[in-house]
N, CA, C and O atoms as a Tinker XYZ file with bonds, in Angstrom:
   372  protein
     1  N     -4.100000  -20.398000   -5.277000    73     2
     2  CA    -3.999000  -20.486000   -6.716000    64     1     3
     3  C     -2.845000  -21.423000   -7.063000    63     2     4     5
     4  O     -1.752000  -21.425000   -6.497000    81     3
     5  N     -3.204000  -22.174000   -8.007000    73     3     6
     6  CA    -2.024000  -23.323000   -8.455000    64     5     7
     7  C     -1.169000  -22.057000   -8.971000    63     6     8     9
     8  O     -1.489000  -20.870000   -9.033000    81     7
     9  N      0.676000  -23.070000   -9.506000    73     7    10
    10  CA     1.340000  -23.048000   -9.947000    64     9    11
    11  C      1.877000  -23.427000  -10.883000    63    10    12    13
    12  O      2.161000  -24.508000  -10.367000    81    11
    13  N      2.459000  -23.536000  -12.240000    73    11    14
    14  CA     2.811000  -24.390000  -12.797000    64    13    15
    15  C      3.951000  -23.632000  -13.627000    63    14    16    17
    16  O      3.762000  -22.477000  -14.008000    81    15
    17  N      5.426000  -24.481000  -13.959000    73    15    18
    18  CA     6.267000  -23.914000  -14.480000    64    17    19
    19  C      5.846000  -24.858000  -15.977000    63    18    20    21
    20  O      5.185000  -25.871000  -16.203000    81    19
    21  N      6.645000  -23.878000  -16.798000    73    19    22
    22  CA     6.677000  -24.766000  -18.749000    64    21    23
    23  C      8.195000  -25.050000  -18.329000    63    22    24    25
    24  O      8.999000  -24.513000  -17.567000    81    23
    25  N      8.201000  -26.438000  -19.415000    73    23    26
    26  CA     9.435000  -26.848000  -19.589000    64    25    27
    27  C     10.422000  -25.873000  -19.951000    63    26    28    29
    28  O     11.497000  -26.472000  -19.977000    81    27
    29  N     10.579000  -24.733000  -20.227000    73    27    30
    30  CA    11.320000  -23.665000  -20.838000    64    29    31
    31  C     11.832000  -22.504000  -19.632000    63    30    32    33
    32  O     12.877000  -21.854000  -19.603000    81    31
    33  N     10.671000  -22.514000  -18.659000    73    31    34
    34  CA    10.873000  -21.710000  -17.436000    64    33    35
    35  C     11.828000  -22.613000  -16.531000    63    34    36    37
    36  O     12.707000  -22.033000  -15.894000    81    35
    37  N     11.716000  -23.889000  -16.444000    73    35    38
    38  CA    12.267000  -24.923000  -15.474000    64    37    39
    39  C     13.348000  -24.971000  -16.089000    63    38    40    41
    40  O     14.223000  -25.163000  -15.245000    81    39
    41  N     13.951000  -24.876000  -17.484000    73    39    42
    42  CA    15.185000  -24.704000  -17.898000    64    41    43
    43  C     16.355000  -23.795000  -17.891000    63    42    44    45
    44  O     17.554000  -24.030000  -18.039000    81    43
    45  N     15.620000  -22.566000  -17.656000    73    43    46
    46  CA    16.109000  -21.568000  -17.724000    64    45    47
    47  C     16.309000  -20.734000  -16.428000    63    46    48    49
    48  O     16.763000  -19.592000  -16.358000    81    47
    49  N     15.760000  -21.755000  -15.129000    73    47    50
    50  CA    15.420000  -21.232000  -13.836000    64    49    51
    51  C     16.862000  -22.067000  -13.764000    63    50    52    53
    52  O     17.599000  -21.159000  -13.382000    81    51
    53  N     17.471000  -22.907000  -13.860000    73    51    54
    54  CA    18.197000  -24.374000  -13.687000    64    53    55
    55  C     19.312000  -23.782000  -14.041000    63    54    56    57
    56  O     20.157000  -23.641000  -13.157000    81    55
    57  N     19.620000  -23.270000  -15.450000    73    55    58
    58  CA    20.371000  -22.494000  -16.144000    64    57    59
    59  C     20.649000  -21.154000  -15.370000    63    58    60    61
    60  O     21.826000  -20.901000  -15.116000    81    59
    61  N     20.013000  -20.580000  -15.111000    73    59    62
    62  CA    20.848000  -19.891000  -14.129000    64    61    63
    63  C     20.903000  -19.654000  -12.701000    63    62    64    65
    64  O     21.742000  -18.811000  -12.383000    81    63
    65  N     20.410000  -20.034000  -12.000000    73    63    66
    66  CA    20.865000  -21.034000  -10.655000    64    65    67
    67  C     22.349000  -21.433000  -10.642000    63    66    68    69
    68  O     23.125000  -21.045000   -9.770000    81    67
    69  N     22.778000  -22.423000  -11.907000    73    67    70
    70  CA    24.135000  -22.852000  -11.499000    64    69    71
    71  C     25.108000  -21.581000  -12.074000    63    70    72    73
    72  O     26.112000  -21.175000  -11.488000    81    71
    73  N     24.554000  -21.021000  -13.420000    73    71    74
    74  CA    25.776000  -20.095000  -13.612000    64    73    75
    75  C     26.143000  -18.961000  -12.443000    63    74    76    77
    76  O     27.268000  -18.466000  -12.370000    81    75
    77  N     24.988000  -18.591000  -11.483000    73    75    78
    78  CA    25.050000  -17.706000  -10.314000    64    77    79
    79  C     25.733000  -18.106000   -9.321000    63    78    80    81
    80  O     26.277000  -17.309000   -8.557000    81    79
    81  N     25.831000  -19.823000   -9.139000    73    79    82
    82  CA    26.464000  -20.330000   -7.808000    64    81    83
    83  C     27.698000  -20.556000   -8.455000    63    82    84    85
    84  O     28.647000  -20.372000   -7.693000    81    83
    85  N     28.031000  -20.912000   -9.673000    73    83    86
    86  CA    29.646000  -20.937000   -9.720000    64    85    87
    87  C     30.229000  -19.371000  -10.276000    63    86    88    89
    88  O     31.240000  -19.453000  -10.975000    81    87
    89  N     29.639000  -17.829000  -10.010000    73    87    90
    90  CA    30.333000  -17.301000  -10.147000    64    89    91
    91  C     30.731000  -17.079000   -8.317000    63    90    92    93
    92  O     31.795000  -16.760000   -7.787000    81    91
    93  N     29.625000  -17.346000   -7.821000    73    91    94
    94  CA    30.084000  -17.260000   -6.269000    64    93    95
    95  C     29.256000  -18.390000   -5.214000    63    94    96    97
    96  O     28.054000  -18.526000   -5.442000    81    95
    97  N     29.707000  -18.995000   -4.362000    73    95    98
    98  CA    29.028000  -19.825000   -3.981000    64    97    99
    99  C     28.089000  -19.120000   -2.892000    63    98   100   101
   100  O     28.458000  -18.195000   -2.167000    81    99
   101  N     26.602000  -19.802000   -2.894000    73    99   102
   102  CA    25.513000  -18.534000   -2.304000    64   101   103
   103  C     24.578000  -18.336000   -3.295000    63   102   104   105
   104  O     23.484000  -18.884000   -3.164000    81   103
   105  N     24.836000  -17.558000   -4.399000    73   103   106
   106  CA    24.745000  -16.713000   -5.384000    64   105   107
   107  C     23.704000  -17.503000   -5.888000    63   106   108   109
   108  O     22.588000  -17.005000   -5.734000    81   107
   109  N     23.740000  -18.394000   -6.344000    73   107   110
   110  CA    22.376000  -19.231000   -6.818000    64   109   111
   111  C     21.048000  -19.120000   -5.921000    63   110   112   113
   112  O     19.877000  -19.083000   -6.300000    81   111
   113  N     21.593000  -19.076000   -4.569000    73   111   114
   114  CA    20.499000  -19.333000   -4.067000    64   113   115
   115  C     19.550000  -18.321000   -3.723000    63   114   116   117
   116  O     18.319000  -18.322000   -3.725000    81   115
   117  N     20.801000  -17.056000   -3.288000    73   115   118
   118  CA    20.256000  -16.160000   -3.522000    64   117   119
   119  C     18.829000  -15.253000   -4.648000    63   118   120   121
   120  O     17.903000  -14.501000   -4.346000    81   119
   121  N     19.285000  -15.796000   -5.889000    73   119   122
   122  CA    18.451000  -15.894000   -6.810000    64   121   123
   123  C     17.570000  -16.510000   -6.679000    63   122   124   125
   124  O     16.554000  -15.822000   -6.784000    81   123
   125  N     17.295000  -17.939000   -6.410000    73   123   126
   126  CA    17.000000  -18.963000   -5.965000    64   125   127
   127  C     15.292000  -18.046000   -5.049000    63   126   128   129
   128  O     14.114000  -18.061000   -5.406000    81   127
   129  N     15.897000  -17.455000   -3.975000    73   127   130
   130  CA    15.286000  -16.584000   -2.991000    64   129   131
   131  C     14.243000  -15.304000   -4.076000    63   130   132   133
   132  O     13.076000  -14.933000   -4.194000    81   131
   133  N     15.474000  -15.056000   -4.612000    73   131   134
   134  CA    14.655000  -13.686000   -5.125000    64   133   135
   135  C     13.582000  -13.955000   -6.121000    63   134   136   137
   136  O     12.674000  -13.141000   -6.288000    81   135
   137  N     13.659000  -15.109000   -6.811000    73   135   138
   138  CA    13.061000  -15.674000   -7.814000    64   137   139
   139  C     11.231000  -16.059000   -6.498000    63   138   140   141
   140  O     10.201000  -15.393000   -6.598000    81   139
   141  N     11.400000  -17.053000   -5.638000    73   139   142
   142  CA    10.590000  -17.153000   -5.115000    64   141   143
   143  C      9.733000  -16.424000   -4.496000    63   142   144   145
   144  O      8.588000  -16.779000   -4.218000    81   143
   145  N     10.397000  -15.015000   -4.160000    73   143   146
   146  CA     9.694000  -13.491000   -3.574000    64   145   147
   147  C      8.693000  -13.405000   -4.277000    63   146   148   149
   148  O      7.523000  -13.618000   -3.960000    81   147
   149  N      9.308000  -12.950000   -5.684000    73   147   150
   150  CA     8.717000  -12.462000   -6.628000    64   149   151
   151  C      7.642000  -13.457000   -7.242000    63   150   152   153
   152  O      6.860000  -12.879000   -7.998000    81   151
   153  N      7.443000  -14.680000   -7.108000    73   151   154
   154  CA     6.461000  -15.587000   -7.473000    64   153   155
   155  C      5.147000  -15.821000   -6.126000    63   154   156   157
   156  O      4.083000  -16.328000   -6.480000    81   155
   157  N      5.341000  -15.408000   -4.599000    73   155   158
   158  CA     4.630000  -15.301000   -3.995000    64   157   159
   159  C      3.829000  -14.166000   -4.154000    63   158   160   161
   160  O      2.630000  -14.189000   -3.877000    81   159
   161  N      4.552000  -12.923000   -4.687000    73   159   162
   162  CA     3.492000  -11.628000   -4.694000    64   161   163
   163  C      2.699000  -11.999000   -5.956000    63   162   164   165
   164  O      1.504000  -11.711000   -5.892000    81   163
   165  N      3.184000  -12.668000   -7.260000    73   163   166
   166  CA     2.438000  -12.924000   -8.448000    64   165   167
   167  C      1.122000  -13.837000   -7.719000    63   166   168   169
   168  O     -0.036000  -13.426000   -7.647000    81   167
   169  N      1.585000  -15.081000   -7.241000    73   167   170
   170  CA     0.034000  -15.434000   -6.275000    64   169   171
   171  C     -0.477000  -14.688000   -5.462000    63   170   172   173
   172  O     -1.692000  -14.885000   -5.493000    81   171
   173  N     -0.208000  -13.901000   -4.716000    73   171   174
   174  CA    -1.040000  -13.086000   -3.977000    64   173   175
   175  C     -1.766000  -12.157000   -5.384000    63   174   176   177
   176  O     -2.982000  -12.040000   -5.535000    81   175
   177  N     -1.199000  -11.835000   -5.891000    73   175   178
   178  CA    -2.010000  -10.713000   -6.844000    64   177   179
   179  C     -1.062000  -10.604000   -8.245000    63   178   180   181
   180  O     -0.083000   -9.992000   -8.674000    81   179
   181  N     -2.096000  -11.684000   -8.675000    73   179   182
   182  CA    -1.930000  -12.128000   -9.646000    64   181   183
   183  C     -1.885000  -10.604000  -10.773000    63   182   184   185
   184  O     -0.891000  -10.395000  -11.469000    81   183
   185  N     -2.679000   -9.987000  -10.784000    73   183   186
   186  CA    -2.827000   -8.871000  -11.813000    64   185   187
   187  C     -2.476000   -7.418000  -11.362000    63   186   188   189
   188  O     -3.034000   -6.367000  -11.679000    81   187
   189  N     -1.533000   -7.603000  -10.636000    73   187   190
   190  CA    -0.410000   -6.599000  -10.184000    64   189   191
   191  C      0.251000   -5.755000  -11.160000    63   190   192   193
   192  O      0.381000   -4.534000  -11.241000    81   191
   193  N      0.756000   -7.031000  -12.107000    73   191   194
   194  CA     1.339000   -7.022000  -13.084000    64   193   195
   195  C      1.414000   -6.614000  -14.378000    63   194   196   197
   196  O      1.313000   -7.684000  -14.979000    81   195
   197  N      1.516000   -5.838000  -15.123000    73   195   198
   198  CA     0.514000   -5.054000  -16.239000    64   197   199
   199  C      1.042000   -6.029000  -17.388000    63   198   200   201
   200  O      2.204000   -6.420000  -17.275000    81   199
   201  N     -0.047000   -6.648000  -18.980000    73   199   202
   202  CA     0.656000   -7.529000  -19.361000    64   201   203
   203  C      1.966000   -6.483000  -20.440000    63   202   204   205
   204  O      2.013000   -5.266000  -20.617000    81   203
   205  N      2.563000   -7.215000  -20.790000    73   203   206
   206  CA     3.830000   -6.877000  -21.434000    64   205   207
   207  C      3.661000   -7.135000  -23.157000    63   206   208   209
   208  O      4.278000   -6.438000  -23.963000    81   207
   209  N      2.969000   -7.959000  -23.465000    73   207   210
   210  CA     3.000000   -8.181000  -24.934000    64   209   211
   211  C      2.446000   -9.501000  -25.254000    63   210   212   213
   212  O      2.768000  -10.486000  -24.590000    81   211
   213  N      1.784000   -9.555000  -26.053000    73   211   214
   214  CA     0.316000  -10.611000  -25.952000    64   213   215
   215  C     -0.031000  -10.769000  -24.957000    63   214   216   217
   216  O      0.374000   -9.950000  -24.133000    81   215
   217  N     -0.796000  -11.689000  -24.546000    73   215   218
   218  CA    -1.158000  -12.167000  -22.983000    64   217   219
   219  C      0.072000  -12.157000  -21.484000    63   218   220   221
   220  O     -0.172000  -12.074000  -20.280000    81   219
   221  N      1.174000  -12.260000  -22.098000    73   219   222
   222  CA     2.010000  -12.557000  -21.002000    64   221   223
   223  C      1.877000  -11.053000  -20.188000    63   222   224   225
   224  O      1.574000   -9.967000  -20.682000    81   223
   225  N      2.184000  -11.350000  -18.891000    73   223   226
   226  CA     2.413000  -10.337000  -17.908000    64   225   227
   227  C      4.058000  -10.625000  -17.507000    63   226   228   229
   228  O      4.604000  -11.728000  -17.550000    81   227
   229  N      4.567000   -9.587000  -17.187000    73   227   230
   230  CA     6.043000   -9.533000  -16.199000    64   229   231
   231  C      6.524000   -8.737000  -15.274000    63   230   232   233
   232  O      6.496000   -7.554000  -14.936000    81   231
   233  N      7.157000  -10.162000  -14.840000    73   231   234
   234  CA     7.671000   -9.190000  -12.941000    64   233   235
   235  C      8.955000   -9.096000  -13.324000    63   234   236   237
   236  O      9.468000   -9.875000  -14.127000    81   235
   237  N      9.588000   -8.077000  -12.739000    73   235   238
   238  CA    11.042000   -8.293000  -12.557000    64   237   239
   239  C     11.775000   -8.764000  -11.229000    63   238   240   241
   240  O     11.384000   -8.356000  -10.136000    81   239
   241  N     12.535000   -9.378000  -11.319000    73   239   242
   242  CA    12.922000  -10.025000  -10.205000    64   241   243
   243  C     14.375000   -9.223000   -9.575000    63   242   244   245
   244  O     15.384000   -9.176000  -10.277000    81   243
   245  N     14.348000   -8.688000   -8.359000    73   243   246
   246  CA    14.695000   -7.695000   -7.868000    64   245   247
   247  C     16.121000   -8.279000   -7.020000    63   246   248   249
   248  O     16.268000   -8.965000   -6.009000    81   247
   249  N     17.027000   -7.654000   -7.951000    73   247   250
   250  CA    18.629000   -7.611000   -7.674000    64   249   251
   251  C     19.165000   -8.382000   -8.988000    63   250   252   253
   252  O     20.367000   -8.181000   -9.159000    81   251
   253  N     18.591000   -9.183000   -9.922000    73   251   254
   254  CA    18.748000   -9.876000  -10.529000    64   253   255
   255  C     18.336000   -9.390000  -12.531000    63   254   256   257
   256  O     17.180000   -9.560000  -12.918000    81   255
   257  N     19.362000   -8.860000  -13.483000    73   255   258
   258  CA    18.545000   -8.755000  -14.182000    64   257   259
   259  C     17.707000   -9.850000  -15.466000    63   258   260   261
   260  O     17.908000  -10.026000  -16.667000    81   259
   261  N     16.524000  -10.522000  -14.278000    73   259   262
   262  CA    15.640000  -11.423000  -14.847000    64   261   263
   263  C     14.347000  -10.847000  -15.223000    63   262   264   265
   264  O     14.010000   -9.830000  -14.616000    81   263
   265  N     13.515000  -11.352000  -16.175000    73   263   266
   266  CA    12.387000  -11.402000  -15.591000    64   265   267
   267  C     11.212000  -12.315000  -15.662000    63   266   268   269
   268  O     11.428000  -13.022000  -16.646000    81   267
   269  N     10.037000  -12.674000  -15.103000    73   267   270
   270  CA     9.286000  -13.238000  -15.503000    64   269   271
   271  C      7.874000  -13.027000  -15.869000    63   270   272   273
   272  O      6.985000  -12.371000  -15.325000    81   271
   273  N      7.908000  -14.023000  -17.328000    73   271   274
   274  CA     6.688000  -13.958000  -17.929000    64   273   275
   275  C      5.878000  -15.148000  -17.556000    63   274   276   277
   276  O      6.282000  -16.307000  -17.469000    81   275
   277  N      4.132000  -14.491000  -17.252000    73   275   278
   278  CA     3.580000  -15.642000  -17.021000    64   277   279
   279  C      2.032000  -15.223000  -17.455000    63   278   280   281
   280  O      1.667000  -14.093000  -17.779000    81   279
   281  N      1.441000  -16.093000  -17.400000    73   279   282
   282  CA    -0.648000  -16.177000  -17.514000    64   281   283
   283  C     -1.172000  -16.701000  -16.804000    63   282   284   285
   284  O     -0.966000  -17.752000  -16.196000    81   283
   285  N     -2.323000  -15.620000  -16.817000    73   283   286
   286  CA    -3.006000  -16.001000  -15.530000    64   285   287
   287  C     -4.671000  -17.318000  -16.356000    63   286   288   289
   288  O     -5.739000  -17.008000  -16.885000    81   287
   289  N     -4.192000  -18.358000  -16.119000    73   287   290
   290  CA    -5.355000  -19.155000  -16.596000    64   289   291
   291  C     -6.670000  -19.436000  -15.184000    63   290   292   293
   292  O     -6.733000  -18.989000  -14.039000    81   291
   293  N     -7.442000  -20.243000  -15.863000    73   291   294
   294  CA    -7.969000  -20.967000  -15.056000    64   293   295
   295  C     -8.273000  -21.460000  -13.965000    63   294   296   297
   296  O     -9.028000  -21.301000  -13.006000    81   295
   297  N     -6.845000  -22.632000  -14.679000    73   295   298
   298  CA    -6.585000  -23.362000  -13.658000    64   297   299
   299  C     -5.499000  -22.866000  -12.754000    63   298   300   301
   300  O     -5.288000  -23.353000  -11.643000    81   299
   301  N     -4.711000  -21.717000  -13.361000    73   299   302
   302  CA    -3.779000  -21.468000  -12.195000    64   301   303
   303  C     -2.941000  -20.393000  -12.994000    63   302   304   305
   304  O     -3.409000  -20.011000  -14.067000    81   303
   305  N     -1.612000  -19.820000  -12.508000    73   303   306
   306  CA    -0.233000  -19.273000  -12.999000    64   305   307
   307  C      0.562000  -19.800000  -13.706000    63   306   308   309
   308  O      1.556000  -20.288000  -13.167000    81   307
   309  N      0.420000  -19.879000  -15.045000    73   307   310
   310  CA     1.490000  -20.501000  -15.451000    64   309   311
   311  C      2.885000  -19.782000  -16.014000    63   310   312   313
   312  O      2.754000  -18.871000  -16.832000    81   311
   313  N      4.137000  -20.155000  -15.613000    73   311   314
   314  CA     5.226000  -19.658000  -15.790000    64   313   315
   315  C      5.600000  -19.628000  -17.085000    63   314   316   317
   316  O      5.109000  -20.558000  -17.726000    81   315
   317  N      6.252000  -18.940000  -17.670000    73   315   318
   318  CA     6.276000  -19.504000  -19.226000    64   317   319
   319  C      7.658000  -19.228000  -19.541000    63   318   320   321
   320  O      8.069000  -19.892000  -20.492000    81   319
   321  N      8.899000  -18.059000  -18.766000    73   319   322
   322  CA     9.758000  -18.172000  -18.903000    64   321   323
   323  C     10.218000  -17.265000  -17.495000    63   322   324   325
   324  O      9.375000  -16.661000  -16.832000    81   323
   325  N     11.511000  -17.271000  -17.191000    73   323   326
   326  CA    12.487000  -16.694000  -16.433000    64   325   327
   327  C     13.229000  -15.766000  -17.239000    63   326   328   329
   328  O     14.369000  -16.231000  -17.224000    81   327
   329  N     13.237000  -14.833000  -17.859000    73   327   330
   330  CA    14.152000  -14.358000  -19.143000    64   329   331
   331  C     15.139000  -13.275000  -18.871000    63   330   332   333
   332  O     14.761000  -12.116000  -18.702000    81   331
   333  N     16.513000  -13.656000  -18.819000    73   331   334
   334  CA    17.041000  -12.916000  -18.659000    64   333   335
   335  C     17.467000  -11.993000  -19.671000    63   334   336   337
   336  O     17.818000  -12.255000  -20.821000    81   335
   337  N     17.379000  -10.693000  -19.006000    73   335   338
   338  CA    16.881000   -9.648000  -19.760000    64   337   339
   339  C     18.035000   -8.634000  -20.776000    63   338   340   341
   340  O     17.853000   -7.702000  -21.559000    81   339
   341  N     19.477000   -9.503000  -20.200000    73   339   342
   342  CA    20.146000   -9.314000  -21.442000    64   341   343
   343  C     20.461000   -9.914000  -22.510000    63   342   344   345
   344  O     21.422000   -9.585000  -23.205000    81   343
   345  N     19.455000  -11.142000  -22.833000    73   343   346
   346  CA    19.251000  -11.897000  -24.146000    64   345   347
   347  C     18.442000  -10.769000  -25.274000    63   346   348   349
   348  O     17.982000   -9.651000  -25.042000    81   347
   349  N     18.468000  -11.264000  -26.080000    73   347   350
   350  CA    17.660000  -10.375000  -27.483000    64   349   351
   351  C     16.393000  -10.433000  -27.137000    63   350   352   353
   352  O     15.868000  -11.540000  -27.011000    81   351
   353  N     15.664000   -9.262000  -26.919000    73   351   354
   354  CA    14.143000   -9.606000  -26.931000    64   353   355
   355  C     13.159000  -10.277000  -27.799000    63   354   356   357
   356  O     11.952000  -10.474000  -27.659000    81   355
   357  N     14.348000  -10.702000  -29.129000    73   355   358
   358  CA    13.239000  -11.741000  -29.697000    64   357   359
   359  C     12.879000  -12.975000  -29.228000    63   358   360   361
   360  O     11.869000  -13.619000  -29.513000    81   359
   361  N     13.889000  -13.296000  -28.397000    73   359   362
   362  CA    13.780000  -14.560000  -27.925000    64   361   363
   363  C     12.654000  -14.673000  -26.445000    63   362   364   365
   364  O     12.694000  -15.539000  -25.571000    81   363
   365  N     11.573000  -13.336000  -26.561000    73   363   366
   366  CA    10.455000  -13.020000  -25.641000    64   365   367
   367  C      9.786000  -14.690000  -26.062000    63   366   368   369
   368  O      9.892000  -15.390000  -27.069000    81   367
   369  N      9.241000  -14.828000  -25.047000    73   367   370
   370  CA     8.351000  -16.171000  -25.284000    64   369   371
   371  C      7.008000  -15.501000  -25.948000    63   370   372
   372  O      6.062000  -16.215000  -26.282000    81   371
């Protein structure tokens, strides 16, 4: 099954990547790691995931409090955000 991140997920994956590696060096990547776990089980099984609010579904990404929202199209997974989950939930995609 394809992949595809939105400009908003790729921003916000980027965004915190570096704030994680400069509170410790590692630390990004770590995320980095945990972020990718959690996007291999979404391809393996895609509807694992129960959706969350309109169409989007979310994983949480484990050690990290992120999470991600995504849809299952077509043509593939598309990412739609990384959201970390102590922002305001209005700012849900």
């Amino acid at each position: 099954m394809k992949l595809r991140y939105t400009g908003r997920a790729t921003t916000e994956l980027d965004t915190a990547f570096i704030w994680y590696e400069n509170q410790r060096k590692g630390l990004g990547f770590d995320f980095l790691n945990c972020v990718e776990a959690i996007i291999e089980t979404i391809l393996q099984m895609p509807k694992l995931y129960a959706e969350h609010h309109r169409s989007f579904r979310r994983a949480l990404v484990r050690r990290f409090p992120f999470s991600i929202f995504y849809t299952i199209e077509t043509s593939g997974i598309v990412v739609h955000a990384i959201f970390d989950n102590r922002q305001d939930p209005v700012r849900l995609p």
